[in-house]
N, CA, C and O atoms as CSV, one atom per row, in Angstrom:
chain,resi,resn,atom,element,x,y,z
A,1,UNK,N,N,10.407,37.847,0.197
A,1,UNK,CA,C,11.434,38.848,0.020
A,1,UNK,C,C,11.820,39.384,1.396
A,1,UNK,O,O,10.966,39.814,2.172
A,2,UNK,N,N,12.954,39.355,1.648
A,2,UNK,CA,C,13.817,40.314,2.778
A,2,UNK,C,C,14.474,41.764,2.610
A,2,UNK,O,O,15.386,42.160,1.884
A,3,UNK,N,N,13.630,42.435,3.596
A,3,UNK,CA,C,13.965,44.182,3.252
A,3,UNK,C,C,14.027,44.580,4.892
A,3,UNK,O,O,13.625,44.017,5.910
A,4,UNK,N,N,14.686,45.748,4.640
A,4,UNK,CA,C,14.894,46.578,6.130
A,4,UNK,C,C,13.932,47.188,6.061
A,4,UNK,O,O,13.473,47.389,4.936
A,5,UNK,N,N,13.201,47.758,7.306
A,5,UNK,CA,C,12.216,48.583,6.727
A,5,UNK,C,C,11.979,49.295,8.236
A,5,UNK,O,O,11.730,48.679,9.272
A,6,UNK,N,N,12.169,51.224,8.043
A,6,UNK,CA,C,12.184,51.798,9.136
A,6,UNK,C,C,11.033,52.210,9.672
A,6,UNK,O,O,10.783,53.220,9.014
A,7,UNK,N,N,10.023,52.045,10.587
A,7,UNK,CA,C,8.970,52.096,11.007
A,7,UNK,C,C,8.583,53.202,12.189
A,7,UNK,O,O,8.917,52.827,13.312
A,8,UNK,N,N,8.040,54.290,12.135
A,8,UNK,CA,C,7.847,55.113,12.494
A,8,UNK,C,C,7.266,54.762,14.463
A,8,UNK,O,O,6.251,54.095,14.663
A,9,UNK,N,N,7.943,55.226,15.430
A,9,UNK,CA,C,7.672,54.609,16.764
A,9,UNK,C,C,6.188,54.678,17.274
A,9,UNK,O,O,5.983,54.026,18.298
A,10,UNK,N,N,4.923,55.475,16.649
A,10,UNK,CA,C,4.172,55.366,16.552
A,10,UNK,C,C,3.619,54.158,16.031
A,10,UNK,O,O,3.244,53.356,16.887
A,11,UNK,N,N,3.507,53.903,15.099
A,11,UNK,CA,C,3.560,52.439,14.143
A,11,UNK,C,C,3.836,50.748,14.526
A,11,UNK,O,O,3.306,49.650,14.359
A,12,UNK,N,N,5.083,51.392,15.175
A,12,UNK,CA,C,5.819,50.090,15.785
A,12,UNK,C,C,4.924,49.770,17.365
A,12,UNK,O,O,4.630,48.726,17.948
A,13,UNK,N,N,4.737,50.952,17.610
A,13,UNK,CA,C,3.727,50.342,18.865
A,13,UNK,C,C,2.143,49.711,18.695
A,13,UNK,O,O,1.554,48.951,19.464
A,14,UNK,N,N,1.641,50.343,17.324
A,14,UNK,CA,C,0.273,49.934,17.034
A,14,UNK,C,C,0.486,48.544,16.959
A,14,UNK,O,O,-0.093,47.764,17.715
A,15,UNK,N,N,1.602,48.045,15.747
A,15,UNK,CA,C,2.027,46.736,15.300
A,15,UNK,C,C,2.413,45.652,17.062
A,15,UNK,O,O,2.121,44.473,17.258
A,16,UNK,N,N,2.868,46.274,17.685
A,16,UNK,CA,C,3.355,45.513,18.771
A,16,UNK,C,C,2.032,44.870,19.485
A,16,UNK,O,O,1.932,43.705,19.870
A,17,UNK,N,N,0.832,46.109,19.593
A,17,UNK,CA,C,0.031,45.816,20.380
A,17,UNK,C,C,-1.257,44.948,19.602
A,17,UNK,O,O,-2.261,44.502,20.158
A,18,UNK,N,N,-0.917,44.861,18.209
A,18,UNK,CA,C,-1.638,43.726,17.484
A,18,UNK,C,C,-1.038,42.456,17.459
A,18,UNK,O,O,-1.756,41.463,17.574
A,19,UNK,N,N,0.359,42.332,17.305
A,19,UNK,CA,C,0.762,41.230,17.679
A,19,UNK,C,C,0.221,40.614,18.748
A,19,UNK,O,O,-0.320,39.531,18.526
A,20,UNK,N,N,0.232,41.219,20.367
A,20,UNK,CA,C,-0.375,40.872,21.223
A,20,UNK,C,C,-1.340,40.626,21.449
A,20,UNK,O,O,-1.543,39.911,22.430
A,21,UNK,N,N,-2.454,41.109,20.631
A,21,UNK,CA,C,-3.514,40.561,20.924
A,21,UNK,C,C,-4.107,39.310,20.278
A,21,UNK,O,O,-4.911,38.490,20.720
A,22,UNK,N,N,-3.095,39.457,18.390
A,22,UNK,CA,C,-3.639,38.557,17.912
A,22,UNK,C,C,-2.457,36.903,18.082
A,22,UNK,O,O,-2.721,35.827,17.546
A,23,UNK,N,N,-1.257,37.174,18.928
A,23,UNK,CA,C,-0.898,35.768,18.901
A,23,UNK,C,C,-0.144,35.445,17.681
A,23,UNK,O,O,0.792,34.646,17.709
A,24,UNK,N,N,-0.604,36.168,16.393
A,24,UNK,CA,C,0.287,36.368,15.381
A,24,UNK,C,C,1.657,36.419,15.381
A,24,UNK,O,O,2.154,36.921,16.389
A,25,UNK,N,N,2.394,36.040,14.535
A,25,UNK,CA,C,4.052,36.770,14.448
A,25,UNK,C,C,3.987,38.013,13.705
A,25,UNK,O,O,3.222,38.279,12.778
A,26,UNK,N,N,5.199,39.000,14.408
A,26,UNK,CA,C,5.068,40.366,13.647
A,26,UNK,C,C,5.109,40.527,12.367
A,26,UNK,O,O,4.668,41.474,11.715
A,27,UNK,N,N,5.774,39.365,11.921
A,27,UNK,CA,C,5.891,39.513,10.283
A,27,UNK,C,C,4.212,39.200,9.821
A,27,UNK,O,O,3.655,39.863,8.945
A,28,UNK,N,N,3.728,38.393,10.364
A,28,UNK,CA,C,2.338,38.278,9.672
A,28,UNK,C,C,1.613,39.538,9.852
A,28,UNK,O,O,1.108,40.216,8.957
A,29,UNK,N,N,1.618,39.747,10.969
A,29,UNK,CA,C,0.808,41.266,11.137
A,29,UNK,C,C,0.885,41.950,10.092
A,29,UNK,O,O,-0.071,42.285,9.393
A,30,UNK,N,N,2.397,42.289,9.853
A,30,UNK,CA,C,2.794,43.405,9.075
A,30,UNK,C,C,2.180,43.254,7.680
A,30,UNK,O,O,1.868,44.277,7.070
A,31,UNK,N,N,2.022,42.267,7.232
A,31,UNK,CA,C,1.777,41.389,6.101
A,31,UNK,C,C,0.947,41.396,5.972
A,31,UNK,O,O,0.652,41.609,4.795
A,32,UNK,N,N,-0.234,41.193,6.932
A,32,UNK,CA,C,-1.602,41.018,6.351
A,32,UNK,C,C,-2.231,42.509,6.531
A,32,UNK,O,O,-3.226,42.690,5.830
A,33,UNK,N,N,-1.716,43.945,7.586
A,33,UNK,CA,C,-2.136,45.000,7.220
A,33,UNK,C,C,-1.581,45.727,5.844
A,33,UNK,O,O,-2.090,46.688,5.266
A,34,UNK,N,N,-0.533,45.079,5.528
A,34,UNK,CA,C,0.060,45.983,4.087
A,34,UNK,C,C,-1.199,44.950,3.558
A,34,UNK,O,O,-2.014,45.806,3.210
A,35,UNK,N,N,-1.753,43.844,3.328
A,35,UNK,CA,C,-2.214,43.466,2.114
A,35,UNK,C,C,-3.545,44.026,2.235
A,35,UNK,O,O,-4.260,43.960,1.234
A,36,UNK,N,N,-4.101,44.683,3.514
A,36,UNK,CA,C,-5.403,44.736,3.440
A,36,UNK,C,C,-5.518,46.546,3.164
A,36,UNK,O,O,-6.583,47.123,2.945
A,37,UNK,N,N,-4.198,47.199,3.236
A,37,UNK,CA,C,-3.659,48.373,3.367
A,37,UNK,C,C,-4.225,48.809,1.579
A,37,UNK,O,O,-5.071,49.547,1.074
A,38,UNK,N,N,-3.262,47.928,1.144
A,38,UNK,CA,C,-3.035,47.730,-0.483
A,38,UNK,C,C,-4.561,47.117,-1.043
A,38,UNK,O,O,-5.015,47.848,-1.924
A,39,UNK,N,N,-5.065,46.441,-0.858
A,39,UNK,CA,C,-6.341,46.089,-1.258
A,39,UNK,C,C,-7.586,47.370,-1.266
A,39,UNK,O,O,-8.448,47.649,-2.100
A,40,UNK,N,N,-7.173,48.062,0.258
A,40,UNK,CA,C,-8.081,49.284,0.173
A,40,UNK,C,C,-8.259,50.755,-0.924
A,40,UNK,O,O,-9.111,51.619,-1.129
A,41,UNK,N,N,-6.953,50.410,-1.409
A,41,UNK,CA,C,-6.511,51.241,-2.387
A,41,UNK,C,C,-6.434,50.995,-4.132
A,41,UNK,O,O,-5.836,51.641,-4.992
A,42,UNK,N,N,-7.420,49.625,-4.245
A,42,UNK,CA,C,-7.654,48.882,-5.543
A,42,UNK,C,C,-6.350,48.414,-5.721
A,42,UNK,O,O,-6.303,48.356,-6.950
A,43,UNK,N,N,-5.592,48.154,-5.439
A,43,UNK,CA,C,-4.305,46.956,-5.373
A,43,UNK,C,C,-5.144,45.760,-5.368
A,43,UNK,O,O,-6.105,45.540,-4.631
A,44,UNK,N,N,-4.701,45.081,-6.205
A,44,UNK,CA,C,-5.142,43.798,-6.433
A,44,UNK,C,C,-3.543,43.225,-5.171
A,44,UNK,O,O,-2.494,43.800,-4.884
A,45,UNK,N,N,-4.134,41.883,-4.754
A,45,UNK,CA,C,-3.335,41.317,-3.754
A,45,UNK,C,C,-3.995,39.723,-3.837
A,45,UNK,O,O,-5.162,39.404,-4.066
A,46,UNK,N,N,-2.795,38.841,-3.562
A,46,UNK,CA,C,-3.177,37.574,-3.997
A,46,UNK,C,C,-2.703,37.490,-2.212
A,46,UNK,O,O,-1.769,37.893,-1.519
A,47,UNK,N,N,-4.184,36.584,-1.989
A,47,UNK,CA,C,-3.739,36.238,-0.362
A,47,UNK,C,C,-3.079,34.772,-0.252
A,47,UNK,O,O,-3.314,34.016,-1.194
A,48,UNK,N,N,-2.443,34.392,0.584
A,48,UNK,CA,C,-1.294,32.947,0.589
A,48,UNK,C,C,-2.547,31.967,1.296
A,48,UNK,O,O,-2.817,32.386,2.421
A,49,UNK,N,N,-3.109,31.142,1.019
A,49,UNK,CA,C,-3.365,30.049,1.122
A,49,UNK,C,C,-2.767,29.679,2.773
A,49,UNK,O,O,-1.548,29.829,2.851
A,50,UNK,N,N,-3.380,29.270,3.951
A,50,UNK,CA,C,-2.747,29.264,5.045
A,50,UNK,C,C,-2.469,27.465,5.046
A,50,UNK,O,O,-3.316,26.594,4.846
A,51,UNK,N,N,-1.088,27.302,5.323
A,51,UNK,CA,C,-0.516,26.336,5.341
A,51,UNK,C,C,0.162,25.706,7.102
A,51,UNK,O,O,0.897,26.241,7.932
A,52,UNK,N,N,-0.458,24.514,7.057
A,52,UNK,CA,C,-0.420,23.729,8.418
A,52,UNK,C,C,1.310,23.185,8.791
A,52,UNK,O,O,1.595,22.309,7.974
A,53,UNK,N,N,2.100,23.363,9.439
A,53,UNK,CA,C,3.125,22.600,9.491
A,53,UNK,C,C,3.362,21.662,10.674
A,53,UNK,O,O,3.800,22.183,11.700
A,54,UNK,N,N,3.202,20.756,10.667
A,54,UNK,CA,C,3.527,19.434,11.527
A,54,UNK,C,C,4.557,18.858,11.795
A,54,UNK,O,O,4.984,18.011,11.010
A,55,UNK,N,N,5.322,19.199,13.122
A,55,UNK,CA,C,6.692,18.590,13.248
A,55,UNK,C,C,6.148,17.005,13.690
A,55,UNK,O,O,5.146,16.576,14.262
A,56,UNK,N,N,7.420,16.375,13.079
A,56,UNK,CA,C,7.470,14.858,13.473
A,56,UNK,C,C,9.421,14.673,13.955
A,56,UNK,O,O,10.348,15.468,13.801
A,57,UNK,N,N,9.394,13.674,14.382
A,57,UNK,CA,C,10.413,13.149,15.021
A,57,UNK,C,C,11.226,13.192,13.608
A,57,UNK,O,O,10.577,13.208,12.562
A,58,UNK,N,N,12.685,13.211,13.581
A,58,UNK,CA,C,13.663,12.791,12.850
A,58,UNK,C,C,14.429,11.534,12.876
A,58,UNK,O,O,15.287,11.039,12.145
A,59,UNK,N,N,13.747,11.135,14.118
A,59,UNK,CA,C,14.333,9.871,14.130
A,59,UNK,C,C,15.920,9.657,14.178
A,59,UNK,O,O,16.394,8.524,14.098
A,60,UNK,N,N,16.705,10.780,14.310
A,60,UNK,CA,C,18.073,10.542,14.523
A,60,UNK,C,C,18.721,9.670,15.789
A,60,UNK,O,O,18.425,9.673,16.984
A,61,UNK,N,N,19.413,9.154,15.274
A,61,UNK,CA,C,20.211,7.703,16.415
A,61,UNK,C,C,20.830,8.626,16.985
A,61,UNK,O,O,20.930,9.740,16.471
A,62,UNK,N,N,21.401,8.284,18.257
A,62,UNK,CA,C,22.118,9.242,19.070
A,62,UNK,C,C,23.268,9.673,18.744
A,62,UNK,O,O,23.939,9.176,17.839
A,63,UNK,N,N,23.649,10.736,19.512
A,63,UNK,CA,C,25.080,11.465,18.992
A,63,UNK,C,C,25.634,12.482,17.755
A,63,UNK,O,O,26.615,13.174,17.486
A,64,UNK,N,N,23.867,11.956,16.993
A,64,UNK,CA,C,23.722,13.399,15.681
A,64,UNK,C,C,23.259,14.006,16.191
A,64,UNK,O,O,22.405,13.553,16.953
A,65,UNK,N,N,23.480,15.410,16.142
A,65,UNK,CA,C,23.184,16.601,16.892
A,65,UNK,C,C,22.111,17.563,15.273
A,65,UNK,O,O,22.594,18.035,14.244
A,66,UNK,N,N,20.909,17.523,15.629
A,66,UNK,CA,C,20.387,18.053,14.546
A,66,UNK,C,C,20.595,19.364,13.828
A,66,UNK,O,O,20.406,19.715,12.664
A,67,UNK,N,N,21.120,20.069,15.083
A,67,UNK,CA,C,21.489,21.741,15.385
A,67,UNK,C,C,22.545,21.770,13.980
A,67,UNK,O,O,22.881,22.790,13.379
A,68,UNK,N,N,23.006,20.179,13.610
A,68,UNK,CA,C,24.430,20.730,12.917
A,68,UNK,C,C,24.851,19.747,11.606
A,68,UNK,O,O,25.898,19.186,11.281
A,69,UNK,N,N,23.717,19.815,11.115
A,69,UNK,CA,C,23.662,19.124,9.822
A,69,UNK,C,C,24.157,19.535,9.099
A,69,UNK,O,O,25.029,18.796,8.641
A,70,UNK,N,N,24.071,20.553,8.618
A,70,UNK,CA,C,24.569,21.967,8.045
A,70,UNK,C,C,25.697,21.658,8.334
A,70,UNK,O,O,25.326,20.486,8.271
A,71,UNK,N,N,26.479,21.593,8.530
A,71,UNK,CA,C,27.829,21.571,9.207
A,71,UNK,C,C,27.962,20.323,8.720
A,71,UNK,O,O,28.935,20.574,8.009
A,72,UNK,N,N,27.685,18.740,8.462
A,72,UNK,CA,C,27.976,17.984,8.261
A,72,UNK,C,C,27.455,17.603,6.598
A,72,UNK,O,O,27.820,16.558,6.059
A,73,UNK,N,N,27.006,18.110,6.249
A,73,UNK,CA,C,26.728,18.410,4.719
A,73,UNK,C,C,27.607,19.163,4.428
A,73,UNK,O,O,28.263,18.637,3.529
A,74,UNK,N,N,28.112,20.407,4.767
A,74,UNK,CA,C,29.642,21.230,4.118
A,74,UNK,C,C,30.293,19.817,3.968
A,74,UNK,O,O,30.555,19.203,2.934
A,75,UNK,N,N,30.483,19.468,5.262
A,75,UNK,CA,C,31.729,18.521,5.240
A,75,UNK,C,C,31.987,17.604,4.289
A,75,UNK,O,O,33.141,17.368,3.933
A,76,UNK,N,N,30.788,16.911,3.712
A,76,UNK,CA,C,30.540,16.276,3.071
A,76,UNK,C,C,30.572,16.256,1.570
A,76,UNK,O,O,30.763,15.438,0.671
A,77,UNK,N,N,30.283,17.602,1.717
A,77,UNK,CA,C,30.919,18.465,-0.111
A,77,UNK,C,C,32.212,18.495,-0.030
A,77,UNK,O,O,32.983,17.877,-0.765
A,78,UNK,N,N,32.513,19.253,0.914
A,78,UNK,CA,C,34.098,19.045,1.024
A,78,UNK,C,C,34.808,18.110,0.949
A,78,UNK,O,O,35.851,18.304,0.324
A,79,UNK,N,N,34.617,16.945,1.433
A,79,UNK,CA,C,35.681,15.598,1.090
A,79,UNK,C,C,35.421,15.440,-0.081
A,79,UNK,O,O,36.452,15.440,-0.754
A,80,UNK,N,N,34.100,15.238,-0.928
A,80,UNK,CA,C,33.519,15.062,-2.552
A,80,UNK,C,C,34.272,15.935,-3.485
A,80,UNK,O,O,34.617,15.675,-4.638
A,81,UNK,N,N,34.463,16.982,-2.815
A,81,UNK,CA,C,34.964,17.982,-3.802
A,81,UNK,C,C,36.669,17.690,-3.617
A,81,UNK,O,O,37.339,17.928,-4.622
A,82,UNK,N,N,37.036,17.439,-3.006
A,82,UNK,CA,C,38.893,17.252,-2.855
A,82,UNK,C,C,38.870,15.493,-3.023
A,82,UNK,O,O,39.941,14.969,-2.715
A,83,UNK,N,N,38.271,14.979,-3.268
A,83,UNK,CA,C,38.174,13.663,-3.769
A,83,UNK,C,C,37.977,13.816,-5.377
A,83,UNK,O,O,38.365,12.835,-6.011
A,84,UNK,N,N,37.546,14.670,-5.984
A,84,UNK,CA,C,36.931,15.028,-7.466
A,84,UNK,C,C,38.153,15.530,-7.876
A,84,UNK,O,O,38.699,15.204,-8.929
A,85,UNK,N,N,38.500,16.145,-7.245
A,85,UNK,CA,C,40.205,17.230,-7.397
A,85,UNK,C,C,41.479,15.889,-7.579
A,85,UNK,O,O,42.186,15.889,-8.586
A,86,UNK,N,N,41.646,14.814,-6.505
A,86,UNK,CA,C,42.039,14.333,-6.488
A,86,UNK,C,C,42.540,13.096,-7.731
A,86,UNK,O,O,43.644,12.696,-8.101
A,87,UNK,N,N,41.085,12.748,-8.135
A,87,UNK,CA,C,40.982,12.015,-9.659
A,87,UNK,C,C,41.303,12.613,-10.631
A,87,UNK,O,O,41.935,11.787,-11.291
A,88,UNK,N,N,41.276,13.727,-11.276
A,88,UNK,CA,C,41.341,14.783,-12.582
A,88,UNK,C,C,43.492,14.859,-12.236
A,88,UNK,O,O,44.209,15.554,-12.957
């Protein structure tokens, strides 16, 4: 879930200086003191299973720009879709 969330400048510095030490991203920080926050308080809390991610090559031939696939998938709906328009 994505939320704004206003953090008191006290707070934001504790969080900053755990980030730093632990190498963590701030979102995890934040995440694992709300869950241990919430746990202290008989909140039941289901912890996430820590998951490995491994980049590998894409193997793209030259001149595809990966940055912009996205961009070439619209495109790609787009001719499908005014090609679909086109038949009816």
């Amino acid at each position: 879930m994505r939320t704004t969330l206003t953090i008191d400048d006290d707070v934001a510095g504790i969080l900053q200086k755990k980030v730093g030490q632990s190498g963590h991203s701030f979102k995890q920080v934040v995440n694992d003191l709300l869950r241990s926050g919430l746990a202290a308080n008989g909140e039941v809390t289901l912890q996430r299973p820590y998951v490995s991610v491994v980049a590998k090559p894409l193997g793209l031939k030259p001149g595809y720009d990966p940055d912009k696939l996205n961009q070439l998938v619209a495109e790609l709906e787009s001719e499908e879709y005014v090609r679909k328009l086109s038949v009816t």
